[in-house]
C-alpha positions as a Markdown table, in Angstrom:
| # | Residue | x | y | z |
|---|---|---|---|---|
| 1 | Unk | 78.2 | 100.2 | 150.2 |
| 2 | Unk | 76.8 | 103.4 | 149.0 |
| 3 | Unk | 74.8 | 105.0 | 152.2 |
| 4 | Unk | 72.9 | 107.7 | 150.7 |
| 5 | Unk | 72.3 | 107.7 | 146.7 |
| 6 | Unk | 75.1 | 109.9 | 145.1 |
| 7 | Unk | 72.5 | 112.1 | 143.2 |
| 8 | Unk | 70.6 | 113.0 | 146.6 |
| 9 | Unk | 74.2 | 113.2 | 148.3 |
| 10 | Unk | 75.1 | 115.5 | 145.4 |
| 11 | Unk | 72.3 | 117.7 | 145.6 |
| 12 | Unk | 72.9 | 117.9 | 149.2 |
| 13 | Unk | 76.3 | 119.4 | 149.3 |
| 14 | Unk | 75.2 | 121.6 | 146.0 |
| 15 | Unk | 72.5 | 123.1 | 148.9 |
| 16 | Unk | 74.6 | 123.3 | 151.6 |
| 17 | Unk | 77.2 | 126.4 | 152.4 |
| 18 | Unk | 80.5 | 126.9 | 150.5 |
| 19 | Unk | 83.6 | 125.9 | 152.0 |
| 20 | Unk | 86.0 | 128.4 | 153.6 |
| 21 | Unk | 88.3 | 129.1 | 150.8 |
| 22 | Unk | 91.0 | 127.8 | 153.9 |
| 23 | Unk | 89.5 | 125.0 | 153.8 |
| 24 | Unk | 88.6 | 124.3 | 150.1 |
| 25 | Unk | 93.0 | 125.1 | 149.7 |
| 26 | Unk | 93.1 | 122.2 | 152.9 |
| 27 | Unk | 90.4 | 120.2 | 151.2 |
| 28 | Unk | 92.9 | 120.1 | 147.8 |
| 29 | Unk | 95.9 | 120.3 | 149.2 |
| 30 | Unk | 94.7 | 116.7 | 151.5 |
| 31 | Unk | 93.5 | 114.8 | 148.5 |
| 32 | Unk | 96.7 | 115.6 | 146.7 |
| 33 | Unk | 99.6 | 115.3 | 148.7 |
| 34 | Unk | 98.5 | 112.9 | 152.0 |
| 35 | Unk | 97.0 | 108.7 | 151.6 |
| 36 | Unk | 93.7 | 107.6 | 152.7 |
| 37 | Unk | 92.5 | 111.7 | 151.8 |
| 38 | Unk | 89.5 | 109.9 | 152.2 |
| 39 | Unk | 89.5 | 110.5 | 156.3 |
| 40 | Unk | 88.7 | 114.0 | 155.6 |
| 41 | Unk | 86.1 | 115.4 | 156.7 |
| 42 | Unk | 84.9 | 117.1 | 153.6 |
| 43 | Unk | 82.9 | 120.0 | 153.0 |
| 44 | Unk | 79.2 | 118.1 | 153.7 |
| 45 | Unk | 80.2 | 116.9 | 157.1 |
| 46 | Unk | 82.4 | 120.1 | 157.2 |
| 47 | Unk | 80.0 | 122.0 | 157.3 |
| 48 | Unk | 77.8 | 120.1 | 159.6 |
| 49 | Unk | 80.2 | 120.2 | 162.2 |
| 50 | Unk | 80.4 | 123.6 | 162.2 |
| 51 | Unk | 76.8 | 123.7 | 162.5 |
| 52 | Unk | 76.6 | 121.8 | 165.2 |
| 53 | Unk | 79.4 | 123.6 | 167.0 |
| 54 | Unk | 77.8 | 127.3 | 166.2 |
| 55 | Unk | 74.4 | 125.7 | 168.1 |
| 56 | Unk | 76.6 | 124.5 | 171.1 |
| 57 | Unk | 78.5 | 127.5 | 171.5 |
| 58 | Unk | 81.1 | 125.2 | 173.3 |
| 59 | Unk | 84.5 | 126.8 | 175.4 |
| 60 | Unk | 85.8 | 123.4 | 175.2 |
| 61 | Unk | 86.1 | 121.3 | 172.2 |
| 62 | Unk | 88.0 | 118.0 | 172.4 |
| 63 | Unk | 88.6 | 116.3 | 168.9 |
| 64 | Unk | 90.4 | 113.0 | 168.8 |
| 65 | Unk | 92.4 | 112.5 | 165.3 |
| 66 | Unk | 93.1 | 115.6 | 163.9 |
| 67 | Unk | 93.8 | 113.9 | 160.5 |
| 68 | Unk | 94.7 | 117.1 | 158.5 |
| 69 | Unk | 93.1 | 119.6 | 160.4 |
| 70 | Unk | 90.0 | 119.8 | 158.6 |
| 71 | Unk | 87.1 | 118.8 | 161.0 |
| 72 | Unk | 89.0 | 121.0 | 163.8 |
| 73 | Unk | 89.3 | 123.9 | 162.0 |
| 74 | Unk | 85.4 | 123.3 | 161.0 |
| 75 | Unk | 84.5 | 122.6 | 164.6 |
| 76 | Unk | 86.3 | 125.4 | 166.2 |
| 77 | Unk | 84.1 | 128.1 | 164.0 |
| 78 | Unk | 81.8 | 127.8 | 166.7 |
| 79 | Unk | 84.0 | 128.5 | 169.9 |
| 80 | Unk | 82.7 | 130.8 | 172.2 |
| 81 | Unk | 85.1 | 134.3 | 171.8 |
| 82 | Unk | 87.5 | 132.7 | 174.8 |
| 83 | Unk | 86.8 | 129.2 | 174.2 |
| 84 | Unk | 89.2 | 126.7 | 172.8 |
| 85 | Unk | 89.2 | 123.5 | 170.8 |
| 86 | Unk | 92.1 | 120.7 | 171.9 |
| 87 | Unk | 92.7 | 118.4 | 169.3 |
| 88 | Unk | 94.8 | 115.3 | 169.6 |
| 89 | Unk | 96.5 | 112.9 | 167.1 |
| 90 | Unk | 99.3 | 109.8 | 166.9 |
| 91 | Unk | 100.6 | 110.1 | 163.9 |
| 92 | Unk | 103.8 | 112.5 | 163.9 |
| 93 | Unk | 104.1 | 112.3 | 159.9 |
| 94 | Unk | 101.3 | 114.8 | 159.4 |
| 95 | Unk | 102.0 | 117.5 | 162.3 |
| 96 | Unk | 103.9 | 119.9 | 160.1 |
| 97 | Unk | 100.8 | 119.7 | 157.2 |
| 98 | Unk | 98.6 | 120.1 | 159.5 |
| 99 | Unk | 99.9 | 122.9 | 162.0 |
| 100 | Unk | 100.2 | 124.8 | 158.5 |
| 101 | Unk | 96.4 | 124.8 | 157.7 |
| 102 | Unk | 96.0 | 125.2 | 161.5 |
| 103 | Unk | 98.4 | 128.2 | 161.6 |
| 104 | Unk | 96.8 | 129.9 | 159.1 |
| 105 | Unk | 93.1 | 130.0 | 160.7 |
| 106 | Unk | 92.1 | 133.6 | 162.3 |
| 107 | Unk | 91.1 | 131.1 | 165.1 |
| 108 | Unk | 94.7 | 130.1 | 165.7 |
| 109 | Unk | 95.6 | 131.2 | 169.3 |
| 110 | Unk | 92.2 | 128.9 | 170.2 |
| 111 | Unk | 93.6 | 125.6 | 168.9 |
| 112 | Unk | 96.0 | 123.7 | 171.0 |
| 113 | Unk | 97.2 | 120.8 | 168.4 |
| 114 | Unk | 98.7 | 118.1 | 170.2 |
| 115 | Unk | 100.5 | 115.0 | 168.8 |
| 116 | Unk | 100.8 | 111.9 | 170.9 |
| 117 | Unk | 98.1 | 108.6 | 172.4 |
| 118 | Unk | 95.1 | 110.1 | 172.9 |
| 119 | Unk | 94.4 | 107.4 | 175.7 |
| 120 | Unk | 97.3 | 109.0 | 177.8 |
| 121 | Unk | 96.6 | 112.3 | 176.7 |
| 122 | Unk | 93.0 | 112.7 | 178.0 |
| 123 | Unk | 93.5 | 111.5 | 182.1 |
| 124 | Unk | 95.8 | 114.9 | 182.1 |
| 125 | Unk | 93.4 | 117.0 | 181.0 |
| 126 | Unk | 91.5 | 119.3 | 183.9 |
| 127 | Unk | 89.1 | 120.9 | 181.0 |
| 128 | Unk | 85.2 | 120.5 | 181.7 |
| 129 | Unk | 84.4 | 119.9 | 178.0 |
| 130 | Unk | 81.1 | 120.9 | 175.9 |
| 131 | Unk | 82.3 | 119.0 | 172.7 |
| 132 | Unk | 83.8 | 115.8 | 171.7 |
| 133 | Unk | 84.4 | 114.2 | 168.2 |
| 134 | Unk | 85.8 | 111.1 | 168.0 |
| 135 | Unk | 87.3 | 110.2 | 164.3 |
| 136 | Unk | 90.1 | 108.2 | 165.2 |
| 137 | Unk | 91.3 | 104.5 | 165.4 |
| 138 | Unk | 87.9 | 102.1 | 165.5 |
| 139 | Unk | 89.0 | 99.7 | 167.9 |
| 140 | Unk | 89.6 | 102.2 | 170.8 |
| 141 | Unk | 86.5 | 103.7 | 170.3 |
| 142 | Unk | 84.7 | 102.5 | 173.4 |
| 143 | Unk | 88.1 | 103.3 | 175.0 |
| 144 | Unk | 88.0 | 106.9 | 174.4 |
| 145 | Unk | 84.2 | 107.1 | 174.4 |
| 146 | Unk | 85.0 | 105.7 | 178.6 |
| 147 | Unk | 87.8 | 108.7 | 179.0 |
| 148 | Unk | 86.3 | 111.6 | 178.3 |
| 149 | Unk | 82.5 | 110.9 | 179.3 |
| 150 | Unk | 83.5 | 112.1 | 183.2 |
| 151 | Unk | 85.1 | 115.2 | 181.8 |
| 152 | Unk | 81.9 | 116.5 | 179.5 |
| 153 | Unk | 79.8 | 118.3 | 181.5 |
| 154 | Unk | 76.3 | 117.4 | 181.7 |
| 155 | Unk | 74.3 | 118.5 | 178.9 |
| 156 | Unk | 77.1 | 118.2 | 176.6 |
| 157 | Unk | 77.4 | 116.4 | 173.3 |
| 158 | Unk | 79.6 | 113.6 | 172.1 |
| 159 | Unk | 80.2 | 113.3 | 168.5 |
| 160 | Unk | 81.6 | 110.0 | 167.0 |
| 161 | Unk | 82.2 | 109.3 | 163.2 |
| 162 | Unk | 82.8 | 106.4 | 160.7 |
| 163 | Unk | 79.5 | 104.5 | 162.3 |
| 164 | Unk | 78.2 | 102.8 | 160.0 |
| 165 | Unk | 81.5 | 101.9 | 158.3 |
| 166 | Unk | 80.6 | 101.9 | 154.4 |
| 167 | Unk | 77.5 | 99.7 | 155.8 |
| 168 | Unk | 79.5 | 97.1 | 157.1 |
| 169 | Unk | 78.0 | 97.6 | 160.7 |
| 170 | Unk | 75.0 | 95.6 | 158.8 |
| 171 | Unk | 76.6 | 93.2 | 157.0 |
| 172 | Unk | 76.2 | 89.9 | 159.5 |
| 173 | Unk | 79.1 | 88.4 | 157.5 |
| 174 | Unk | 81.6 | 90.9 | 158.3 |
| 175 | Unk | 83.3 | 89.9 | 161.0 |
| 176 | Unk | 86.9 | 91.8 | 160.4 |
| 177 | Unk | 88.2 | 93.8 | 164.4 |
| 178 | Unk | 87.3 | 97.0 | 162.7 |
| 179 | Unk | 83.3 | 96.0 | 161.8 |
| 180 | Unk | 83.0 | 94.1 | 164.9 |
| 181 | Unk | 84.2 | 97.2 | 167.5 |
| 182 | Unk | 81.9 | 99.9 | 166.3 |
| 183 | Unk | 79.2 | 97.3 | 165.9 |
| 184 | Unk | 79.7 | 96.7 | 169.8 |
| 185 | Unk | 80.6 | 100.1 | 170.0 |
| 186 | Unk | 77.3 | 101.1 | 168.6 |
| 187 | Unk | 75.4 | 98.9 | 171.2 |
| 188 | Unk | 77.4 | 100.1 | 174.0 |
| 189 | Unk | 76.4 | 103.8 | 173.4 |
| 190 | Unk | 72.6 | 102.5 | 172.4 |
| 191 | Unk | 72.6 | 100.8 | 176.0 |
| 192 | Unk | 74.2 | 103.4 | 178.0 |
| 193 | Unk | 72.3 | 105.2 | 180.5 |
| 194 | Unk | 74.3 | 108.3 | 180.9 |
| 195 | Unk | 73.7 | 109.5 | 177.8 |
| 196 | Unk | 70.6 | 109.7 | 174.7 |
| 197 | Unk | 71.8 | 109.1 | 171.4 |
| 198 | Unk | 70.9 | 109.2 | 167.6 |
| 199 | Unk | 72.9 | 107.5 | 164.7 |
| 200 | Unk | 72.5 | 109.6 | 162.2 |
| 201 | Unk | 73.4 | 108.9 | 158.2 |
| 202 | Unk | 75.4 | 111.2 | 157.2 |
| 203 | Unk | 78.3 | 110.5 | 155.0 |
| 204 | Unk | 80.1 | 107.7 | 157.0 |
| 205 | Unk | 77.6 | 107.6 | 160.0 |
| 206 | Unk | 77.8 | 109.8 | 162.5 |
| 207 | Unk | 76.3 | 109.0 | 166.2 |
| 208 | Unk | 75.1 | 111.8 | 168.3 |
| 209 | Unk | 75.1 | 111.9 | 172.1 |
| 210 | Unk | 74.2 | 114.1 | 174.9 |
| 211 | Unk | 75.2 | 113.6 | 178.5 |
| 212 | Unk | 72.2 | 113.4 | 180.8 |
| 213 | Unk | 74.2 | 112.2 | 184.2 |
């Protein structure tokens, strides 16, 4: 399902910032040499990351799936001078293409790239965090959504992509694990009293939270 017409999604993009020419070379470099380049993040939602990160102004960003490094390398433009951004993914296969990109950022020393289950990777951490994005395996969503929510401070946001899942989330005959745990995702969040939220149609979906207790 097409969310947004391509013509108005077109013009979008043609009206928002340029890519990095870092990540433009990452943007490339993804949909060339890895599968399912599609998990990017992309220059559109790129750049809104970044945007939303520069209005934060968050010391501590925890991403979960750092993919290629795209949306952490977008994210972390906002990072206060000694702030850094902890990002976390499973899949060993793309550490060493990722770390390059990662590497190669002037915001390097404020990235900590971690590889390993995100599940057992976020009770260690003592960080009060300012900024989560969640862009990794559906079905754990309401999982990781539950670990991290004591560690963001209040006032903080919570960013969680891949919502709307190509418009699947409103298809009542799709009924495959993926579809049916962001839908229940989706409620959980709508229902939860210890945050406010807004799903927001951008690119995949993206739902917005800020912690109020």
């Amino acid at each position: 399902m097409e969310i947004v017409d391509s013509k108005i999604a077109a013009y979008c993009q043609q009206h928002t910032t340029a890519e990095s020419p870092l990540l433009l070379q990452l943007n490339r470099d993804t949909h060339a040499q890895v599968l399912q380049p599609r998990m990017l993040s992309g220059h559109f939602q790129g750049r809104f990351l970044s945007m939303i990160s520069h209005m934060v102004r968050p010391n501590c960003i925890l991403e979960i799936g750092t993919f290629t490094g795209y949306s952490a390398l977008c994210l972390a433009e906002g990072l206060t001078p000694d702030g850094k951004l902890i990002t976390i993914d499973i899949n060993e296969e793309i550490e060493s293409f990722a770390s390059k990109y990662l590497q190669n950022s002037p915001l390097k020393n404020q990235i900590d790239f971690r590889i390993g289950d995100a599940a057992k990777i976020i009770p260690t951490l003592t960080e009060v965090v300012d900024l989560v994005f969640i862009d990794a395996d559906k079905i754990n969503y309401q999982k990781y959504y539950d670990l991290i929510i004591n560690k963001v401070r209040i006032g903080g946001h919570i960013l969680i992509d891949n919502v709307l899942w190509d418009g699947k989330i409103v298809n009542e005959t799709a009924r495959d694990k993926k579809t049916v745990a962001i839908r229940t995702f989706n409620d959980y969040v709508q229902q939860d009293p210890r945050t406010e939220n807004i799903l927001l149609p951008i690119r995949d979906g993206i739902m917005l939270a800020r912690k109020l207790t």
